[in-house]
MARZATI-832625 format. One record per residue (C-alpha): x, y, z. Coordinates in steps of 0.5 Angstrom, whole numbers, plus 2048, in hexadecimal, padded with zeros to 3 digits. Example, Ala and Ser with C-alpha at 12.3 -4.5 7.8 and 13.67 -1.06 7.14 Angstrom:
8197F7810/81B7FE80E/
***
This chain:
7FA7E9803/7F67E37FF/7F07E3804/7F07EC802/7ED7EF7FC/7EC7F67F8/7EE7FD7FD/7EF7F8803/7F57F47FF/7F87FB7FC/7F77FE803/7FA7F9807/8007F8802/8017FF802/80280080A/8067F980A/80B7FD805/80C803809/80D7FF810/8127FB80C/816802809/81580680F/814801815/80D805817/807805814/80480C811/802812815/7FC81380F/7FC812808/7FF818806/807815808/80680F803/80A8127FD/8068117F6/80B80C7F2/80A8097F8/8028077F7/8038077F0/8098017F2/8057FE7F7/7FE7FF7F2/8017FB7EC/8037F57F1/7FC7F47F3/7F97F57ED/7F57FA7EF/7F38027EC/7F88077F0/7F280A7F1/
***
């Protein structure tokens, strides 16, 4: 994740934590739960939006 930056760091931390909760990755943006992008936003340091 070093070499990733921005959206492409929140983005592929986003999918990693859901394939690692649910063992599958996300159908569409709408199956992540919130809470879950704003943890995951707040790990990467970047803005939820």
């Amino acid at each position: 994740m070093r070499n990733k930056s921005g959206a492409n760091r929140f983005g592929f931390a986003l999918l990693l934590k859901f394939f690692e909760v649910e063992a599958r990755f996300p159908e569409n943006t709408e199956g992540i739960p919130a809470p879950a992008v704003a943890y995951v936003a707040q790990q990467v340091k970047v803005p939820v939006e």
